[in-house]
N, C-alpha and C positions, 0 to 999 in steps of 0.2 A: 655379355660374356662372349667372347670369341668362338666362334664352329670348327670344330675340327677339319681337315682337310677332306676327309671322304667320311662316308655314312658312317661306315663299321668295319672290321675286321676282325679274320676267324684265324686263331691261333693254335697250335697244335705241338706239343712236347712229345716225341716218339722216344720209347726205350730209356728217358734219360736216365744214366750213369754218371756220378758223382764221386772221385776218390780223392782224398789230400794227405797224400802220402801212402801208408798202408790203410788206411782206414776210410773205409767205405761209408758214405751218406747218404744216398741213395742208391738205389736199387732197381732201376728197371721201368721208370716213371712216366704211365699213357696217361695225358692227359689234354682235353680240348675245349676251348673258352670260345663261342660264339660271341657276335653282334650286339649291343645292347644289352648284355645280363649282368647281374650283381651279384658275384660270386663270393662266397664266405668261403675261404682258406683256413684252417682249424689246424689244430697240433701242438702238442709240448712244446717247451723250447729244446730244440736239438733234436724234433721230429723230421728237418728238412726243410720245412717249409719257405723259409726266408733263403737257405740256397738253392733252392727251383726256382725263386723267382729273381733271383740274381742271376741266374744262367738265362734265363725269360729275356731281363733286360740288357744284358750284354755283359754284367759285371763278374763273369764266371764263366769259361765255358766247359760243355761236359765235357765227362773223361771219356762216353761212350751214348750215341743216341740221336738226335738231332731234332733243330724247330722246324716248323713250317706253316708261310704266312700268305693267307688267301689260296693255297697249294700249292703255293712253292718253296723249296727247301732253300731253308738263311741259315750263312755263318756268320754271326756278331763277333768283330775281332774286337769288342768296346762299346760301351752305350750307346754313344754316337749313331752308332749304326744302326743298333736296337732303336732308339729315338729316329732316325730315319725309317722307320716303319712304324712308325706310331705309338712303340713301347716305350712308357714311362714309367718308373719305380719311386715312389717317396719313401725314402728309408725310415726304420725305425730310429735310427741315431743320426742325427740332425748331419746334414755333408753342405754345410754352410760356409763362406769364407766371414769370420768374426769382423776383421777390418775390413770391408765392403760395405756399401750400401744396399740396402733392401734391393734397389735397381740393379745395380752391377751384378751380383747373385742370381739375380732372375737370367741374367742375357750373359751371364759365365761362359765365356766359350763358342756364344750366339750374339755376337755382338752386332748393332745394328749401326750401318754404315754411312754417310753423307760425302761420298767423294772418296775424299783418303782418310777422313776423320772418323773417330766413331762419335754417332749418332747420342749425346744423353737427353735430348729432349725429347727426343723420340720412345726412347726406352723407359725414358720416366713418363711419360703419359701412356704408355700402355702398362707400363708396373701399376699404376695409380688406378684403373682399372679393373685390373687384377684384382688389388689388394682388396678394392671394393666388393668384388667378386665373394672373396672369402671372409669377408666381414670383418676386415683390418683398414676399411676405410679413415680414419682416425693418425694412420701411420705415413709418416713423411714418407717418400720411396728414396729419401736420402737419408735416409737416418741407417747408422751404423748396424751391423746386424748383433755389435756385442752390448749394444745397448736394448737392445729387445729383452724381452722376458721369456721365458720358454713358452708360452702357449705361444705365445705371436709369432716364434720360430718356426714355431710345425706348421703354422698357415701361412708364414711364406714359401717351407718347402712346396705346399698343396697351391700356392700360387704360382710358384715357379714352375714346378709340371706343368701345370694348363699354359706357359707361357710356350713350350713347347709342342703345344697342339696334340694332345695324346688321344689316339684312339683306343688303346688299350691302356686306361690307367690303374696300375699296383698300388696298394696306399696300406702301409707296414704299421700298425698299431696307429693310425692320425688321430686318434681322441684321447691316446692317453695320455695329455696334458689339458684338454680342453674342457670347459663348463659345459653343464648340461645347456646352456641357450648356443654355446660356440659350436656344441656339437649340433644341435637341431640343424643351424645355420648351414654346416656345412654336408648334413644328408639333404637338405632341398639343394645345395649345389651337386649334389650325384645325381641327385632327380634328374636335373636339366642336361648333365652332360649325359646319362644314359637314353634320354628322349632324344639327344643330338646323335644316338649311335655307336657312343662310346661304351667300352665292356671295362666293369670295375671288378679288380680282385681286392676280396679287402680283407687283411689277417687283422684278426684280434681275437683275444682274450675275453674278450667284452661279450658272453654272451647274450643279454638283454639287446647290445647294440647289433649283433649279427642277426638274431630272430627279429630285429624290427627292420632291417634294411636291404636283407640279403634275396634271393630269391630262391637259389641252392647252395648247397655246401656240399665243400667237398672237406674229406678229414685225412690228414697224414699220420701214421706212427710209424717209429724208427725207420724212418725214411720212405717206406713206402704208400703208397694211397689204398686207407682201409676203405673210406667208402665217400657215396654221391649221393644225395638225398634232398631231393624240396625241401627248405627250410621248414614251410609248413607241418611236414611229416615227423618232425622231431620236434622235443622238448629240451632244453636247455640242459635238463639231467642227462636228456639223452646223447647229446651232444658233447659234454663233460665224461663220459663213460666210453665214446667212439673215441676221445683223444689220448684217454690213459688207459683204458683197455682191459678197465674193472671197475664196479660201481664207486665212486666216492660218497664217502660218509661226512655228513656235517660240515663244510668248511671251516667256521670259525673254533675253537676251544671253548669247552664252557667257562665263564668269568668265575673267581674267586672273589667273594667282599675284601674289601682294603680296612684292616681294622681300624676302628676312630684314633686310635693312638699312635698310629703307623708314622716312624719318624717323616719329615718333610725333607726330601733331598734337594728338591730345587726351589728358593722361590725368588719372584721377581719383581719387584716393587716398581713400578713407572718407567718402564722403557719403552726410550724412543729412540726412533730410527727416522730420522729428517726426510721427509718426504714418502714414508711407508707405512709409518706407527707410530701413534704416539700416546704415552702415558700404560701401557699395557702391565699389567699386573696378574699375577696366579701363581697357584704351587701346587706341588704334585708331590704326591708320599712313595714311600718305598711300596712295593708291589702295585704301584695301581700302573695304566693303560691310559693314559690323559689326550684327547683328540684335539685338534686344531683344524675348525671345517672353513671354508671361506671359497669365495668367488674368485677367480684369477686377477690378480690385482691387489687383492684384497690385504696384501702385506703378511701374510704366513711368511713365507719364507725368508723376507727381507727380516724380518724381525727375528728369527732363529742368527739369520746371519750378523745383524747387528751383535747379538749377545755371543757369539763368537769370536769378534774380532773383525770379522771382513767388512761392515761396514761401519761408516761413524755412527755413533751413538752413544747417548747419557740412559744414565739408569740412578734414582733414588737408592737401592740397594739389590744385591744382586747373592744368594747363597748359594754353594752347593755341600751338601749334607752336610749342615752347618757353619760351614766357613764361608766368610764372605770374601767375595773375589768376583772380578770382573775380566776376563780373559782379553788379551789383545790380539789373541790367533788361539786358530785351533788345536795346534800344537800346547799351546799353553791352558787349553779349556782341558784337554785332554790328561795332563799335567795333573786339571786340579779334580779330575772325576767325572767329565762331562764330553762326549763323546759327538760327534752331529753325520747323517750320513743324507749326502746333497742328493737333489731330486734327479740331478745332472750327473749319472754313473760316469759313464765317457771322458767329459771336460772336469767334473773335479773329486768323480768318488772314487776313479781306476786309473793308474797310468798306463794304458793299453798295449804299448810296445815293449814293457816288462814284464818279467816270467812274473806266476802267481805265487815264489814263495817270495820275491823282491816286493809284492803289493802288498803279500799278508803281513811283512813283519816289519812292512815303513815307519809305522807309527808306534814303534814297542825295538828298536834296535836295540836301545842297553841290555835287553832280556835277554839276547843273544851274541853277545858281545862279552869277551872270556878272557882279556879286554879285546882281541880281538874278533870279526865276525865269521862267527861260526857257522859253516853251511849244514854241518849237517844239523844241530839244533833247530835251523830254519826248518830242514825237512820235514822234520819230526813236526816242530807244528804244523806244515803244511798238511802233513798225513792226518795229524789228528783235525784240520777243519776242516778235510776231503769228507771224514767221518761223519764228523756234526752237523756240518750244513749241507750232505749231499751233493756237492759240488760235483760233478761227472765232469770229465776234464778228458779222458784217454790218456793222456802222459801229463806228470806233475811240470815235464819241462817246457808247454805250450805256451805261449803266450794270453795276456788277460784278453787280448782284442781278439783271438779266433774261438774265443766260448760265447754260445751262444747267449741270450738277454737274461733270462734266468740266472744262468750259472755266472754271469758276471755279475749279477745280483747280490747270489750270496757269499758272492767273492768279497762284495762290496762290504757287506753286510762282516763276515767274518773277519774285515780287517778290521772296522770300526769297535770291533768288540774284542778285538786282540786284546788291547791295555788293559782291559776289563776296567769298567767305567761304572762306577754308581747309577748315573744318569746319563740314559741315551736318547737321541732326538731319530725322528727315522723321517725323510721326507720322502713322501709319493713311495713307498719302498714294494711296492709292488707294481710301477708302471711296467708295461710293455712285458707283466710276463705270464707264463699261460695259468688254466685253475691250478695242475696239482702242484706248482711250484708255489700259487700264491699259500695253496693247503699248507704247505712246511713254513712258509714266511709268519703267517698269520698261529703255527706251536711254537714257532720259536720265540715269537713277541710273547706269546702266553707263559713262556719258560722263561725270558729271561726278568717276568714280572713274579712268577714266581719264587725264584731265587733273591725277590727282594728288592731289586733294580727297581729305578723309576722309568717307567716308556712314555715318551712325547710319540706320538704318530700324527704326521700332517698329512693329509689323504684328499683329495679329491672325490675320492669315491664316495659317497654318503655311507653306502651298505657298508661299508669297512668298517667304519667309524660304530658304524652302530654295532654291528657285531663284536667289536674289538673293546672300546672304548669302555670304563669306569663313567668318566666325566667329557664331555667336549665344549671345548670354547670355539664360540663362532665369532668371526670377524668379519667389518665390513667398511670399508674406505680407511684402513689403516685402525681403529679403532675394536676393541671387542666388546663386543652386541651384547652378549651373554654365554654363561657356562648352565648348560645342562646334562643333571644326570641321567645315569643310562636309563631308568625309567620313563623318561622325558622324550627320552630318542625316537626320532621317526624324520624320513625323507620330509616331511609337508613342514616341519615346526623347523627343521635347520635351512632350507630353503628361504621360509618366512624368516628369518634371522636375516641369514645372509644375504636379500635381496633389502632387507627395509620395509617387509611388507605386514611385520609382524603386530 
């Protein structure tokens, strides 16, 4: 692995002030990161946190306040700059170029030179490297970056930073796409850049993963910093109660039985997806909570996507509540009562540069449409799924891309349920967002199984799963392992599935 350029370096946020437009996000922000520490960043989504460290790394600057590095006052007009002092950010939402090579991505901007030429053999033997680094040894550093899968993306972002030498590395939600061994994998690689001197700030959600890795924490709420604390000195409840600013109760809902009679809305007879899955079979009844646990790779999503439309695939028989049909797009799954919401918000569950009532009502136009389209109709739904799903927004006329990771969540979340669907598939539906957001994500699924609905949840998280889940199927090299019920459920017996070890 590469050493950074100098030991360490001591950062310091004075005063910082935050406005976009009339509206104020932070508030007055002292804050100071030492040499080699492993700092846990905490907070709702929309507490701040991800714009203090965008102003940190040059992609923001305040409206009032200023940095300062080793004791001297910096103005970042641009990363760039920030990155010229050793700050490095991995976003939460992948800042990939799609058509690029894993190489080309890493040295964006940093291209490495032979004369007048630029350099790829150079840049592909230290990409190669890298990739090893972070446990993507396996990956051409030629290979397309839209041919990757999302976990391999978030470990080239975390390669690409270290291609830049960071002494102060940000790292914005980096596990939640990865497997419990990708993540071990890549806290022994913090191990080794914090023993090199480098200072890790690391936000998540994750709190198991922040009490095993952090060293203190610090917590935000509405924008400003409540508190700083040894990680030791807090419990995970305590920690959940610093970011919402009152105890929380229970995360998950308590499960309802699925009566044995409960019609069947979906079922799936031998689908396969060439190269992800093959022969896969199940059904799910109205009211039940149906899980999908599996290893990265493991063909979960490829397989949702096949029975969608987006990839090729056969299927023996295919229903939804009753009818048998096989969708050739999502638009036409949606059509016949089947609804899917991608793990990928950004690239295919939000169009970001549109307003949130143009994302709410994409997928349900006729409903408003008198024959022509009616804005204020739209409104009016927008208002009512400001309501239902909590969506904080400040003005209905902002854009999907400037709400924070939650709130485009259940931005996401509320359009896919617009049509009103029988059957809904929900992948990773709680990555990158904080506890009390996941608390509403995880009554809404309980509500919309209620009402009858069929719920698919494809989760990474184990605990999800188990908390949420009627039944879960586990997969493993494209195949499923087995379905157990909730009685069955525990971290040791889906791991033993999903690993082959059972």
């Amino acid at each position: 692995m590469t050493a950074p350029d100098t030991a360490g370096v001591r950062v310091e946020l004075r005063g910082i002030v935050k406005r976009f437009g009339p509206v104020q996000v932070l508030h007055g922000v002292d804050l100071a990161f030492e040499p080699g520490r492993i700092v846990g960043l905490l907070g709702e989504n929309g507490a701040g946190k991800s714009t203090l460290m965008k102003i940190l790394a040059g992609y923001e600057a305040p409206s009032e306040g200023g940095i300062v590095v080793n004791g001297r006052a910096v103005v970042f007009d641009g990363p760039r700059a920030a990155e010229a002092e050793g700050i490095v950010l991995i976003h939460q939402e992948f800042n990939l170029a799609e058509d690029l090579t894993v190489a080309q991505n890493m040295f964006l901007g940093h291209e490495m030179r032979r004369g007048w030429f630029v350099d790829d053999a150079a840049m592909r033997g230290i990409a190669r490297g890298l990739l090893d680094d972070v446990g993507l040894g396996q990956v051409d550093p030629d290979t397309r970056v839209r041919d990757l899968i999302v976990a391999e993306r978030q470990l080239v972002e975390i390669a690409k930073a270290l291609s830049r030498k960071a002494r102060v590395l940000i790292m914005d939600e980096p596990t939640a796409t990865l497997t419990p061994g990708e993540t071990g994998r890549l806290f022994e690689l913090v191990a080794r850049l914090q023993a090199d001197g480098v200072t890790i700030v690391f936000i998540s959600h994750k709190l198991d993963e922040v009490e095993r890795i952090t060293e203190e924490v610090v917590v935000m709420r509405d924008g400003r910093l409540v508190a700083r604390q040894p990680t030791a000195s807090l419990t995970r409840a305590q920690m959940a109660s610093l970011m919402v600013g009152r105890e929380l109760e229970d995360l998950y809902p308590p499960r309802r039985a699925v009566p044995a009679d409960a019609p069947v809305l979906l079922s799936v007879q031998d689908l396969s997806v060439p190269g992800w899955a093959q022969d896969v079979s199940f059904e799910v009844r109205a009211g039940e909570v149906f899980g999908f646990a599996g290893l990265v790779g493991a063909g979960r999503t490829e397989l949702f996507e096949g029975l969608l439309g987006l990839r090729e695939r056969h299927a023996r028989a295919v229903s939804v509540a009753g009818s048998t049909v096989l969708p050739r797009s999502p638009r036409a799954a949606a059509e016949a009562g089947l609804t899917y919401l991608s793990e990928d918000r950004k690239g295919r569950g939000l169009h970001v540069h549109f307003g949130l009532r143009q994302n709410l009502t994409l997928m349900a136009l006729e409903r408003h449409a008198k024959p022509w389209l009616d804005p204020a109709s739209e409104r009016q739904a927008l208002e009512q799924a400001v309501r239902e799903f909590g969506i904080r927004c400040g003005s209905p006329d902002v854009t999907a891309g400037s709400l924070s990771g939650g709130n485009q969540q259940k931005l996401a979340l509320a359009k896919v349920l617009h049509p009103g669907p029988r059957v809904v598939v929900l992948d990773e539906p709680t990555r990158g967002v904080d506890i009390g957001a996941k608390r509403e994500i995880y009554a809404l699924i309980r509500r919309l199984a209620d009402e009858g609905r069929a719920v698919v949840v494809i989760s990474s998280e184990l605990m999800e799963l188990i908390g949420l889940c009627h039944r879960v199927a586990v997969m493993r090299a494209g195949r499923l392992q087995a379905t157990l019920m909730a009685a069955q459920l525990n971290e040791q017996e889906l791991i033993a599935h999903a690993t082959g070890t059972h």
